[in-house]
ROSE-4610 file (N, C-alpha, C; in Angstrom, 1 decimal, always signed):
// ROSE-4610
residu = [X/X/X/X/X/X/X/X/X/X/X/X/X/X/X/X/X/X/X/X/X/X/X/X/X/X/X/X/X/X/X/X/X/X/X/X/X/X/X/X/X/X/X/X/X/X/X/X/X/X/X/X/X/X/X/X/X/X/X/X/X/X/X/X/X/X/X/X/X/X/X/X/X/X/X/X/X/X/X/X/X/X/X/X/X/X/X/X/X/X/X/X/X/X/X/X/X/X/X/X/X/X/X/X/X/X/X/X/X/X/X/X/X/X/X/X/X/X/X/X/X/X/X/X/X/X/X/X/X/X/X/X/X/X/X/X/X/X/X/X/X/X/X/X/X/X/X/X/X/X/X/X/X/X/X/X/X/X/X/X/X/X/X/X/X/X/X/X/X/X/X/X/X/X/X/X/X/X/X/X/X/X/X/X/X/X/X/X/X/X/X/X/X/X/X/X/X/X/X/X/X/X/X/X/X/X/X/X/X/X/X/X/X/X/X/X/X/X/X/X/X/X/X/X/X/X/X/X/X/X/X/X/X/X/X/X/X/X/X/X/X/X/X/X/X/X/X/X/X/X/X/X/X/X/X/X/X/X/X/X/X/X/X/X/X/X/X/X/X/X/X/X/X/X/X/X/X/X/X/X/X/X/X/X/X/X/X/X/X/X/X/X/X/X/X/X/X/X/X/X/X/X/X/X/X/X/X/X/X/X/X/X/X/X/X/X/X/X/X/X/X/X/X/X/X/X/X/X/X/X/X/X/X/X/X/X/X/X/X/X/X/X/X/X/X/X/X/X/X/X/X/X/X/X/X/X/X/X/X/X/X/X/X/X/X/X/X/X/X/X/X/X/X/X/X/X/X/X/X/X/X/X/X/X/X/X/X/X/X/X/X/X/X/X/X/X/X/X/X/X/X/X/X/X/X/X/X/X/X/X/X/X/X/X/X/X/X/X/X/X/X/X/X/X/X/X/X/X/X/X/X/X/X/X/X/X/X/X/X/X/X/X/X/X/X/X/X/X/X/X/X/X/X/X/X/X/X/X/X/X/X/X/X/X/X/X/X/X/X/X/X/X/X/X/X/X/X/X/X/X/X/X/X/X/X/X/X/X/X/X/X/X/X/X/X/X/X/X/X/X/X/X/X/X/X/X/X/X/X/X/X/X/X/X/X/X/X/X/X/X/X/X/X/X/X/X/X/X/X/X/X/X/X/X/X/X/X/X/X/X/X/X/X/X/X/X/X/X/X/X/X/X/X/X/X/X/X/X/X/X/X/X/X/X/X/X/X/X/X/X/X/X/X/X/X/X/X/X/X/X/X/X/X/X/X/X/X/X/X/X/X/X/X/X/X/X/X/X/X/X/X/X/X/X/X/X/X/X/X/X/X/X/X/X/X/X/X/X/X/X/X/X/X/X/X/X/X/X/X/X/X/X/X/X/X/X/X/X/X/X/X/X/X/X/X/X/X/X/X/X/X/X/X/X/X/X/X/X/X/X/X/X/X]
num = [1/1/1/2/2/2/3/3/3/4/4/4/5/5/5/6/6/6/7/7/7/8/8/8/9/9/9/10/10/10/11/11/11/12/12/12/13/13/13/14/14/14/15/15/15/16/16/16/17/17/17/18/18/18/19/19/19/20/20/20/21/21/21/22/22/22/23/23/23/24/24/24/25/25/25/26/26/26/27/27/27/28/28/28/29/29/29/30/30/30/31/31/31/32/32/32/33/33/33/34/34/34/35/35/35/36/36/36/37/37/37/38/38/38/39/39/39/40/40/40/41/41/41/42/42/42/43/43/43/44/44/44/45/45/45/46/46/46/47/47/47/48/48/48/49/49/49/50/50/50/51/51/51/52/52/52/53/53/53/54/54/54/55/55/55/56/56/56/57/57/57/58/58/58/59/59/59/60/60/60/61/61/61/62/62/62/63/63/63/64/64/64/65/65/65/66/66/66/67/67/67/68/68/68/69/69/69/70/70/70/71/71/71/72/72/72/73/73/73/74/74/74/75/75/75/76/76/76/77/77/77/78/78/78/79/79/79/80/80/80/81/81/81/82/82/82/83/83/83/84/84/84/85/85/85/86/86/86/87/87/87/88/88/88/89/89/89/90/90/90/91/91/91/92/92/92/93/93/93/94/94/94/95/95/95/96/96/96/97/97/97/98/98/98/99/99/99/100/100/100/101/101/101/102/102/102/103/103/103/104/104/104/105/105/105/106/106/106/107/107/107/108/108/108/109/109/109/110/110/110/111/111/111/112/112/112/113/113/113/114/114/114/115/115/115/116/116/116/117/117/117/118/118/118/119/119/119/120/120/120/121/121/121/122/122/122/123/123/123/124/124/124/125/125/125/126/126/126/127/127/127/128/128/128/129/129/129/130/130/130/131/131/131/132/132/132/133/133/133/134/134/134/135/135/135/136/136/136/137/137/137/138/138/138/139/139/139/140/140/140/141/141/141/142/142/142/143/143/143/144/144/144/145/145/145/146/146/146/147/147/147/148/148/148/149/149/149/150/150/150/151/151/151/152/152/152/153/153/153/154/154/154/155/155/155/156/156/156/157/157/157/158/158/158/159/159/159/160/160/160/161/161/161/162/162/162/163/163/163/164/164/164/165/165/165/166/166/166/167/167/167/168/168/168/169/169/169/170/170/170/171/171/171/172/172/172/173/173/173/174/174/174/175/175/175/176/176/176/177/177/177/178/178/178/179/179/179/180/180/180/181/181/181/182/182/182/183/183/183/184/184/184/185/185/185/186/186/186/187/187/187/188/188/188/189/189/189/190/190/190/191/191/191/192/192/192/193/193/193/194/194/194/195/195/195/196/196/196/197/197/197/198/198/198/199/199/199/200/200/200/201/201/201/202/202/202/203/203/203/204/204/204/205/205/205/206/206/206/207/207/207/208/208/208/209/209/209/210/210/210/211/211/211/212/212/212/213/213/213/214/214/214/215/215/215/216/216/216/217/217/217/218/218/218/219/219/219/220/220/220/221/221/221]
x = [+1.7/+1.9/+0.6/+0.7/+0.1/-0.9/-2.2/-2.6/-2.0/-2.0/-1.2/-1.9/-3.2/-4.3/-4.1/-3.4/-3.6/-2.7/-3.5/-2.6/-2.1/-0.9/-0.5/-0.3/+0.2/-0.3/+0.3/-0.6/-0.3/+1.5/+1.5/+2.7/+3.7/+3.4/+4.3/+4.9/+4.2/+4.6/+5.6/+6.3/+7.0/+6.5/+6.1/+5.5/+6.1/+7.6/+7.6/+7.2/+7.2/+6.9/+5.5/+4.8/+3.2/+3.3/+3.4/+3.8/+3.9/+5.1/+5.2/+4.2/+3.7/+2.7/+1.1/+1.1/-0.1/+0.0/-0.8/-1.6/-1.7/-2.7/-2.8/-1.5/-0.4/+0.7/+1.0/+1.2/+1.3/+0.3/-0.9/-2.0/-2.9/-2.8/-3.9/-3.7/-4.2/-3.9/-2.6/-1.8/-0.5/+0.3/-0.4/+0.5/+1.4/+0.3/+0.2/-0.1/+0.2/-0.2/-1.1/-2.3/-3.6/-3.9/-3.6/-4.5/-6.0/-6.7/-8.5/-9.0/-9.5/-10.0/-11.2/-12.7/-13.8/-14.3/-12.8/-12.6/-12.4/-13.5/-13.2/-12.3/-12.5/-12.2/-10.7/-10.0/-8.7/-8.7/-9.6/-9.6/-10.8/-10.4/-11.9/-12.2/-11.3/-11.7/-13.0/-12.0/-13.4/-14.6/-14.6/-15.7/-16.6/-15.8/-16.9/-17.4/-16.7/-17.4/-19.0/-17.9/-19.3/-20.8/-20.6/-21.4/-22.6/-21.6/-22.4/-23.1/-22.3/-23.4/-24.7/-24.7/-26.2/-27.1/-26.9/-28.2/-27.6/-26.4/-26.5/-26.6/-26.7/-27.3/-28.8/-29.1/-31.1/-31.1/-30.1/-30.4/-30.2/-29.2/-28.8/-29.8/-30.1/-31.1/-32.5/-33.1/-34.0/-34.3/-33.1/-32.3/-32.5/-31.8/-31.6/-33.2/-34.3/-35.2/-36.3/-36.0/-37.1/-35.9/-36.1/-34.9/-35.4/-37.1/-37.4/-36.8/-36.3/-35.5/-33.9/-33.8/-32.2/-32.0/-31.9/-32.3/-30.9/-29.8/-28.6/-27.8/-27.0/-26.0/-25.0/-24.6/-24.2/-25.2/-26.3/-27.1/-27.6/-27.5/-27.8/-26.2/-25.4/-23.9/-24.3/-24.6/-24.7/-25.8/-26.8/-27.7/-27.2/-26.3/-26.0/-25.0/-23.7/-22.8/-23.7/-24.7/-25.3/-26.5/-26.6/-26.8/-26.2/-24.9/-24.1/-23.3/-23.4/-22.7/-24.2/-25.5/-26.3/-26.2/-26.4/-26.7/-25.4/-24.0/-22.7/-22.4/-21.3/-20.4/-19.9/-19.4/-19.3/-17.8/-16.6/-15.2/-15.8/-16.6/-17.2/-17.9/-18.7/-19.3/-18.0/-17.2/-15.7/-14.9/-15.1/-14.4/-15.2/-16.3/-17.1/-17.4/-17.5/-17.0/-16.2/-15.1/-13.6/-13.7/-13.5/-13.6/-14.5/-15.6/-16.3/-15.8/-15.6/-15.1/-14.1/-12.7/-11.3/-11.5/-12.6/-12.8/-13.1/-13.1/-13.1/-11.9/-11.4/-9.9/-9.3/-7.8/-7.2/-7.4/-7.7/-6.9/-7.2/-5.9/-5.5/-6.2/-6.2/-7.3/-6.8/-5.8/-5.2/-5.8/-5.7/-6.4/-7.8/-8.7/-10.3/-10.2/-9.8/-10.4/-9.5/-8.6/-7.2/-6.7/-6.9/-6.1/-5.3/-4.4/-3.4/-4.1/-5.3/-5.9/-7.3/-8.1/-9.6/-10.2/-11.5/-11.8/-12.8/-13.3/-15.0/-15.6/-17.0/-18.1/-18.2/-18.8/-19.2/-19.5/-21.0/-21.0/-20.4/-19.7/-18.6/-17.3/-16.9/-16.4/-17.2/-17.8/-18.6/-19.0/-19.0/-19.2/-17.8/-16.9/-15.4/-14.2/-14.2/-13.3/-12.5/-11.4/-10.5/-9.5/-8.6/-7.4/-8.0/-6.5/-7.1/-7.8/-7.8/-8.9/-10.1/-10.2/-11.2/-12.3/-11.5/-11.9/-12.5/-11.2/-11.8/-13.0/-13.0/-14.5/-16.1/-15.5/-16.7/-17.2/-16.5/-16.1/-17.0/-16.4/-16.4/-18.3/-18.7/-20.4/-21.4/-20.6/-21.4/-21.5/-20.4/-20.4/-21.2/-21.3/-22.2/-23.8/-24.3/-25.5/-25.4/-24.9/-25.1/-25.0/-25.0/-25.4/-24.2/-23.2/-21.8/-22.0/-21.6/-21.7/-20.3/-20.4/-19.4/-18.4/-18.2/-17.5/-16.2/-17.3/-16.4/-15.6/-15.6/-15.0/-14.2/-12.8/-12.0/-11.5/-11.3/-10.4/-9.2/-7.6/-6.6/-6.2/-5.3/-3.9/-2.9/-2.0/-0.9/+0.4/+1.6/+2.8/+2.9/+3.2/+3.5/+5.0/+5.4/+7.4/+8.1/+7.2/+8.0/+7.8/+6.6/+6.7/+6.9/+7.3/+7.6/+6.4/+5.1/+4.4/+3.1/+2.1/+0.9/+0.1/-0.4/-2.0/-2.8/-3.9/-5.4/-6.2/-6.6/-7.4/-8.1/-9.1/-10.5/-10.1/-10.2/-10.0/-11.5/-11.8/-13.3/-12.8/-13.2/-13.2/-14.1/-14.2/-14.5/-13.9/-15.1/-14.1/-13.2/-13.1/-12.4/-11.1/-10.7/-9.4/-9.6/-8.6/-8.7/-8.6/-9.3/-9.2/-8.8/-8.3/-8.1/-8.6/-9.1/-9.6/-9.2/-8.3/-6.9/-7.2/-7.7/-7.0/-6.5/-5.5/-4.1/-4.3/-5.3/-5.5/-6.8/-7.7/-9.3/-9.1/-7.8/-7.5/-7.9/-8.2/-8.7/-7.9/-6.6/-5.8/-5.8/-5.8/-5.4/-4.1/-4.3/-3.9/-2.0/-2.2/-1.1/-0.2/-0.5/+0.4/+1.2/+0.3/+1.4/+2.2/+3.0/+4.3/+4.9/+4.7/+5.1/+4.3/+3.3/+1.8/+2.4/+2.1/+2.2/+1.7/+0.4/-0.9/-0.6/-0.6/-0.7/-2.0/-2.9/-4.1/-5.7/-6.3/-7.4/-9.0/-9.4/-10.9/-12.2/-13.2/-14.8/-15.6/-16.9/-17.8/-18.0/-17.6/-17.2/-16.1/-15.0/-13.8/-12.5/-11.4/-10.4/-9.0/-8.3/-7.2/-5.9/-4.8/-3.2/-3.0/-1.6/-1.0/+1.0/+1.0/+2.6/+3.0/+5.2/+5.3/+6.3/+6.7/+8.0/+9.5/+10.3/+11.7/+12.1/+12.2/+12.5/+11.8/+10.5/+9.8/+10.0/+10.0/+10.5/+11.6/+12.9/+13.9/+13.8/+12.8/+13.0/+12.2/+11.3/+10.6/+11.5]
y = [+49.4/+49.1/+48.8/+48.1/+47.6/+48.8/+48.9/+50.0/+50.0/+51.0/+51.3/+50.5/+50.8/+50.2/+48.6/+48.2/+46.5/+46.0/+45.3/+44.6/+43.3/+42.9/+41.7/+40.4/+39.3/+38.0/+38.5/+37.3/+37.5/+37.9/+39.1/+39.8/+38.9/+37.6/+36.6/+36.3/+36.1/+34.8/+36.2/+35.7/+37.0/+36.1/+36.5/+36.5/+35.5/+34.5/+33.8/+32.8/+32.9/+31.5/+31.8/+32.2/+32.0/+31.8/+31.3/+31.2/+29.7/+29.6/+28.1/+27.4/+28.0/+26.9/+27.1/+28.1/+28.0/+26.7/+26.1/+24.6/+25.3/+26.2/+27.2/+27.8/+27.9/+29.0/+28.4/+29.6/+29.5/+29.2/+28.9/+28.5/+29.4/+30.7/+32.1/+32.0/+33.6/+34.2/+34.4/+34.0/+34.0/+33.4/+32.3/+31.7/+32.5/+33.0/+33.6/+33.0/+33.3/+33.2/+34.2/+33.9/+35.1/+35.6/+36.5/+37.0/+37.5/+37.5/+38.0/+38.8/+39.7/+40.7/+41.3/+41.1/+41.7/+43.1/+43.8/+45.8/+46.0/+46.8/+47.2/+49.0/+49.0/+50.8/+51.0/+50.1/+50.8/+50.7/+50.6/+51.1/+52.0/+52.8/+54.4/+54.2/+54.0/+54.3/+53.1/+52.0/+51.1/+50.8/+51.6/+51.8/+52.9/+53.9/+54.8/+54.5/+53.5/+52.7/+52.1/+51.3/+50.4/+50.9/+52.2/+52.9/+53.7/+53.9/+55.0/+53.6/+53.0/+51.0/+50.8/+51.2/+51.4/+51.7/+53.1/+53.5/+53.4/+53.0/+52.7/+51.5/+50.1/+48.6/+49.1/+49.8/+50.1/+50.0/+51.1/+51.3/+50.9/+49.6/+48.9/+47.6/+47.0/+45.7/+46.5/+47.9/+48.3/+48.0/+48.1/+48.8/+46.9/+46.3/+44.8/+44.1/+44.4/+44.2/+44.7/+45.7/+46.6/+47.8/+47.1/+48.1/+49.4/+49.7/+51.4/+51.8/+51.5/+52.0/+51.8/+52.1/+52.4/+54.0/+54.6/+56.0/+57.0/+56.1/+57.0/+55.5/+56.2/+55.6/+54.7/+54.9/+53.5/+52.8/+52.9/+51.7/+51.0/+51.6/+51.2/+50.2/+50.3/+49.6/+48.6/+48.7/+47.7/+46.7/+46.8/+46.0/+45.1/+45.9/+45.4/+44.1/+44.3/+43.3/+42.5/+42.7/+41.2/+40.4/+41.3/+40.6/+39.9/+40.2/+40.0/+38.4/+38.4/+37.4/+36.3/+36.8/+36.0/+34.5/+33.4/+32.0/+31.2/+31.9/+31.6/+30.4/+29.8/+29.4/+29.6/+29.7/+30.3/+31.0/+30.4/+30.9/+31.8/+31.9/+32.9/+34.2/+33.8/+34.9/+35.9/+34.9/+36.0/+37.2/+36.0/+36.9/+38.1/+37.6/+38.5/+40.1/+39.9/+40.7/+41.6/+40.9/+41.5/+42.0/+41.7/+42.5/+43.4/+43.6/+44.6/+46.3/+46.0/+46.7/+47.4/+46.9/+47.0/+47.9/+48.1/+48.7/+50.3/+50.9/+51.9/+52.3/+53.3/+54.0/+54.2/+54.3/+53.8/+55.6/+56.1/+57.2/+57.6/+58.3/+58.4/+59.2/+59.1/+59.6/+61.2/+61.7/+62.8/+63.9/+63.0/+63.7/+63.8/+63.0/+63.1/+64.1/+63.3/+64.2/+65.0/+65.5/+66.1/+65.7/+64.3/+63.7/+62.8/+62.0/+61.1/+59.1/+59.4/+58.2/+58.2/+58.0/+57.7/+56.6/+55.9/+54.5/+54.9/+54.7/+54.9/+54.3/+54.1/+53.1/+53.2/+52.1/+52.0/+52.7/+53.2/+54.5/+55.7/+56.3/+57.3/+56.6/+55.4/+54.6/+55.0/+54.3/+54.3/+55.8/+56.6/+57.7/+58.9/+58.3/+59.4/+58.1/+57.2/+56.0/+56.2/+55.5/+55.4/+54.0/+54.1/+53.6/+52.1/+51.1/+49.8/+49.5/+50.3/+49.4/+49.8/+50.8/+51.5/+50.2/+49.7/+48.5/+47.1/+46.8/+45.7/+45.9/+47.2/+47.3/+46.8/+47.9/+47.8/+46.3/+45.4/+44.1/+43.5/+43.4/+42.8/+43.3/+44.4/+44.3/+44.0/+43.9/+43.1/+42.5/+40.9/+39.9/+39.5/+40.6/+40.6/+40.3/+41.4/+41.3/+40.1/+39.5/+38.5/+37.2/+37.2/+36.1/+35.2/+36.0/+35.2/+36.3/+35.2/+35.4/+36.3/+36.9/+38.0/+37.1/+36.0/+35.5/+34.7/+35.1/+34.6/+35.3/+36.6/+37.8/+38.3/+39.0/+39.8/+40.9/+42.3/+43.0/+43.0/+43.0/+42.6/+43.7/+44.4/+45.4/+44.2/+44.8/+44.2/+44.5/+44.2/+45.1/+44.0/+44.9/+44.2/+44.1/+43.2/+43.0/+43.2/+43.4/+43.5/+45.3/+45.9/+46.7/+47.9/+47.2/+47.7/+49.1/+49.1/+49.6/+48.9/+49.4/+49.0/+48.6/+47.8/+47.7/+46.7/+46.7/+45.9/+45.2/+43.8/+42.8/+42.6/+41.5/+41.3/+39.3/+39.0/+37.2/+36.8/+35.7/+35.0/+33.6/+33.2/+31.7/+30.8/+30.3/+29.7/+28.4/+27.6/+26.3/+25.7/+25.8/+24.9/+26.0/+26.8/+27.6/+29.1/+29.9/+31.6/+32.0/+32.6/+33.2/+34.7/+35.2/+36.8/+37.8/+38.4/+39.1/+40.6/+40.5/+42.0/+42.9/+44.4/+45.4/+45.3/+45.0/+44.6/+43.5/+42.4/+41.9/+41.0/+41.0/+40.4/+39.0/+38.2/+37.0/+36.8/+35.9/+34.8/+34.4/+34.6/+32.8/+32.9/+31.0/+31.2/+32.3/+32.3/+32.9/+32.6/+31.2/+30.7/+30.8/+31.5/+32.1/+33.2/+34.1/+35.5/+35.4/+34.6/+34.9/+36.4/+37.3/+38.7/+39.6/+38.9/+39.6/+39.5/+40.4/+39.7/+40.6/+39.6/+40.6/+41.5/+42.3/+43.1/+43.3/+43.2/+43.3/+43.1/+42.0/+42.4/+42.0/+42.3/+42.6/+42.4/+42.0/+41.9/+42.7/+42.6/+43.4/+43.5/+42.3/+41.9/+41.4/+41.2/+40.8/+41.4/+41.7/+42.2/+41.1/+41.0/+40.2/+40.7/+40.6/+40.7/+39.4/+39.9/+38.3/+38.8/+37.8/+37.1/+35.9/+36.2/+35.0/+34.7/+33.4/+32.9/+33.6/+33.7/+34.2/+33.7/+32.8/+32.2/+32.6/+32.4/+33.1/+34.8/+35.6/+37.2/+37.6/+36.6/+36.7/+37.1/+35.5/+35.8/+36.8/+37.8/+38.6/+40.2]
z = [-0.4/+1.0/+1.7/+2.4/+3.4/+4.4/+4.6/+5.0/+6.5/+7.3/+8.8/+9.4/+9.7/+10.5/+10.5/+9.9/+9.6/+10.7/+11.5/+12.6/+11.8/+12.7/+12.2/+13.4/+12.9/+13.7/+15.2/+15.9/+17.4/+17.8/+18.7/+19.1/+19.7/+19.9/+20.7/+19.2/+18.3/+17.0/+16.3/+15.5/+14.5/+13.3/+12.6/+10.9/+10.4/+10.5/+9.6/+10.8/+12.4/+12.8/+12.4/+12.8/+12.3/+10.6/+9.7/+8.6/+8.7/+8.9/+9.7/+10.5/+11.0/+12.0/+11.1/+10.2/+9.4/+8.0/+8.5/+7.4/+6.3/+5.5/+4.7/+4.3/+5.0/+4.4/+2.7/+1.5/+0.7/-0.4/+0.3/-0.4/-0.7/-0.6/-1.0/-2.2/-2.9/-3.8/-4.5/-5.4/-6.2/-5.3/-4.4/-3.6/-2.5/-1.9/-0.7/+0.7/+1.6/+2.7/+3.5/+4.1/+3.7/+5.4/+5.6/+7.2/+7.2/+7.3/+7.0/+8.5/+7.9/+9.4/+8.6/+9.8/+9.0/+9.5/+9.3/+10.0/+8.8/+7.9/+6.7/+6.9/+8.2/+8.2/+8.0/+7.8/+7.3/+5.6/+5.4/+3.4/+3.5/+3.5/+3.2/+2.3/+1.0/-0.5/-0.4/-0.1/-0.2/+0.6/+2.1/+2.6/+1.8/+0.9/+0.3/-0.6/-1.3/-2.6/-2.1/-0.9/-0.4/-0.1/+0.7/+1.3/-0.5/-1.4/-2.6/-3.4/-3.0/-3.6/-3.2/-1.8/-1.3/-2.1/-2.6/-3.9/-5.2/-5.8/-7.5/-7.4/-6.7/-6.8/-7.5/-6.4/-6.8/-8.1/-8.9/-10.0/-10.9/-10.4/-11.7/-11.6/-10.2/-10.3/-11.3/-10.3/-11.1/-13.2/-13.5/-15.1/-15.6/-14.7/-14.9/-15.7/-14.1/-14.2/-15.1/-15.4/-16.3/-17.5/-18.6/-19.5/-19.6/-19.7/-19.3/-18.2/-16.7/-15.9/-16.6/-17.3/-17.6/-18.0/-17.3/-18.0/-18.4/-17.9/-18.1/-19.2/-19.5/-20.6/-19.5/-18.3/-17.8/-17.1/-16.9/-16.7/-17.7/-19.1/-20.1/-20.3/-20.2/-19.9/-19.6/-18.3/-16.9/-17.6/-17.9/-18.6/-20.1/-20.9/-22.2/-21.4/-20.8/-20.2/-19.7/-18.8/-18.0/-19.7/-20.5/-21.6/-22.7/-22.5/-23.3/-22.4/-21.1/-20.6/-20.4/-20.2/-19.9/-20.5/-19.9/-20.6/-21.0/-20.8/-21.4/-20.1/-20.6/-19.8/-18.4/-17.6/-16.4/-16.9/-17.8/-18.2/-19.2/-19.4/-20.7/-20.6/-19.2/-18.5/-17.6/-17.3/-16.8/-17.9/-18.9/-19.6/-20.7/-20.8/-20.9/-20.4/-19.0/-18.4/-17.9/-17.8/-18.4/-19.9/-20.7/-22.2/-22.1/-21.7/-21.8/-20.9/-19.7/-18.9/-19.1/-19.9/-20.8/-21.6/-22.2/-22.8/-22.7/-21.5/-21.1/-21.3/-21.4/-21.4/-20.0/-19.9/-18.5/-18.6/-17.0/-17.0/-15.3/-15.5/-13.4/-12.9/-12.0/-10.8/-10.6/-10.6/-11.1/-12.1/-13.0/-13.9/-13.8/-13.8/-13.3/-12.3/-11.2/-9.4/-9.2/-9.3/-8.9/-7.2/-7.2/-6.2/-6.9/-5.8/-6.5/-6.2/-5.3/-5.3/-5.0/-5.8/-5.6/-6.0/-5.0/-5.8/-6.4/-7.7/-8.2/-8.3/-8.6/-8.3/-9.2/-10.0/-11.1/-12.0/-11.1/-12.3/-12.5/-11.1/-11.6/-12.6/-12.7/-13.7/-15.4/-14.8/-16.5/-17.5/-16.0/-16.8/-17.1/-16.5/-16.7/-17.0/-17.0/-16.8/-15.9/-15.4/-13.9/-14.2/-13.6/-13.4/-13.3/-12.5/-12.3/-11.7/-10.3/-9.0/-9.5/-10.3/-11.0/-11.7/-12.6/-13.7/-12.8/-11.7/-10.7/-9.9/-9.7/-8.8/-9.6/-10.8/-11.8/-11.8/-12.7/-12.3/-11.6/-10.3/-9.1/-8.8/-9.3/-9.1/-10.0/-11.2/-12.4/-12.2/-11.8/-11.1/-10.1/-9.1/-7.7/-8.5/-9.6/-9.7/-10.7/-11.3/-12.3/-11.5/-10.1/-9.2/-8.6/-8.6/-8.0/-6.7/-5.7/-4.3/-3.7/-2.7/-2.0/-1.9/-1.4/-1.1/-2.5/-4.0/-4.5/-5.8/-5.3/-5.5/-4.6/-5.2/-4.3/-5.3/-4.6/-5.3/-5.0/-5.7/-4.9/-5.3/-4.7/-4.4/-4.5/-5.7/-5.5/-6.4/-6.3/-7.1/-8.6/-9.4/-10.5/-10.6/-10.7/-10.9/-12.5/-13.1/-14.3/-14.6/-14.3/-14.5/-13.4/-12.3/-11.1/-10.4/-10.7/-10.0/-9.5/-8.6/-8.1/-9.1/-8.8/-9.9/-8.6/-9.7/-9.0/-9.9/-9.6/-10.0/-9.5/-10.6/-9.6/-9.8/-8.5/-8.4/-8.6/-9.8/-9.1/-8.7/-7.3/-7.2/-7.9/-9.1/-10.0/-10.5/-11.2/-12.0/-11.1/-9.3/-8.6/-8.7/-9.6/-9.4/-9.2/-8.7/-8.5/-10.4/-10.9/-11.7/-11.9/-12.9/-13.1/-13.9/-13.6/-14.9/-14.6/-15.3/-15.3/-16.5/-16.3/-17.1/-18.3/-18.2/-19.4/-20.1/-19.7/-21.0/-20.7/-21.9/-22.3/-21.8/-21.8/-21.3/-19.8/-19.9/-18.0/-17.7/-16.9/-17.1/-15.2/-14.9/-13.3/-12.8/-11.4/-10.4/-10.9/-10.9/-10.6/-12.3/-12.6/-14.3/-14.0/-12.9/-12.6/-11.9/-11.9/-11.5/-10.6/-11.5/-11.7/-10.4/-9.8/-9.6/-8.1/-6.9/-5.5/-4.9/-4.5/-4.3/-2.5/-1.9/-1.0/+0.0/-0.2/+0.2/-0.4/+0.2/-1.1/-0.3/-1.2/+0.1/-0.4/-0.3/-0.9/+0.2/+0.0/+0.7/+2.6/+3.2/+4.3/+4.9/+4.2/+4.6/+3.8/+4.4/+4.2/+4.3/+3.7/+4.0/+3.3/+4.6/+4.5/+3.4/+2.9/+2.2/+2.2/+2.3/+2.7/+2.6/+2.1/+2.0/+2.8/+2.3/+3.8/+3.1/+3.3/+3.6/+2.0/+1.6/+0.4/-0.7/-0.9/-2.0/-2.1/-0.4/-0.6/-1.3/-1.2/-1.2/-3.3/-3.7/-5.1/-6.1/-4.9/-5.4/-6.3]
């Protein structure tokens, strides 16, 4: 669901005429229609990520820059991945990325923290492993430090239809298309393959965005 805080289009328009009068409609993420607001404060998890980023970047550019600053076993991580994708392809360096990451073990937030939802940062990632948003975060700042820009990263919230619960991806805008690099499998494929996928909310370091569709695509959800 949709966090509370999230306003929606102007109170005159109802959601499918604004839909309609949007140029853009259907053109987001999995063929979405996208609303953007740069009020990160209705996702906490992800303002606390953002906020504990402040001092583990240090330590990972530090680790990047000088391999004697790697002094823990996930900066030593963090350094093997940006060497392992270095000099590749740009489809290669994605998936690079993704495979490496996959490779941690899924496990719920429950179990680690004894809540039923927490986001982790990388390195609380790397050092206990964590669910999906878990995996897209990690992601989404190896990417940051390996020199792909805020803007062309997102993490998405979104329902899976075949298996009828939540999950989270990381999009890169790449190669002219949205790319995926999901969890569930070491494969890259466009946006436009998941069918099944319909993303709910998804956000990078300064911007947040709603997504919706018109009456006809809901209907065949």
């Amino acid at each position: 669901l949709l966090p509370a805080a999230w306003s929606r289009p102007a109170a005159a328009q109802t959601l499918q005429d604004f839909m309609k009068s949007n140029k853009n409609a259907g053109q987001g993420l999995f063929g979405s229609t996208e609303i953007s607001s740069a009020n990160l404060t209705a996702l906490p998890q992800w303002a606390r990520v953002l906020s504990k980023m402040k001092a583990e970047r240090k330590l990972f550019r530090a680790c990047l820059d000088n391999q004697a600053a790697c002094s823990t076993a996930g900066l030593k991580s963090w350094r093997e991945v940006a060497a392992a994708a270095r000099g590749k392809p740009q489809l290669e360096q994605l998936k690079t990325v993704n495979g490496y990451f996959n490779r941690w073990p899924y496990k719920v937030d429950r179990e680690l923290y004894g809540v039923s939802e927490f986001w982790a940062t990388p390195q609380e990632f790397m050092k206990r492993s964590g669910d999906c948003e878990d995996y897209a975060i990690a992601k989404f700042f190896a990417l940051r430090d390996m020199g792909y820009s805020n803007e062309q990263l997102r993490i998405v919230i979104l329902m899976d239809r075949i298996r009828r619960i939540g999950h989270a991806v990381l999009a890169a805008y790449a190669l002219g298309d949205i790319l995926v690099l999901d969890s569930l499998t070491d494969l890259v494929f466009s946006h436009k393959k998941y069918k099944h996928y319909v993303p709910q909310y998804s956000m990078n370091e300064t911007t947040r965005w709603a997504h919706f569709y018109d009456k006809n695509r809901t209907a065949s959800l």
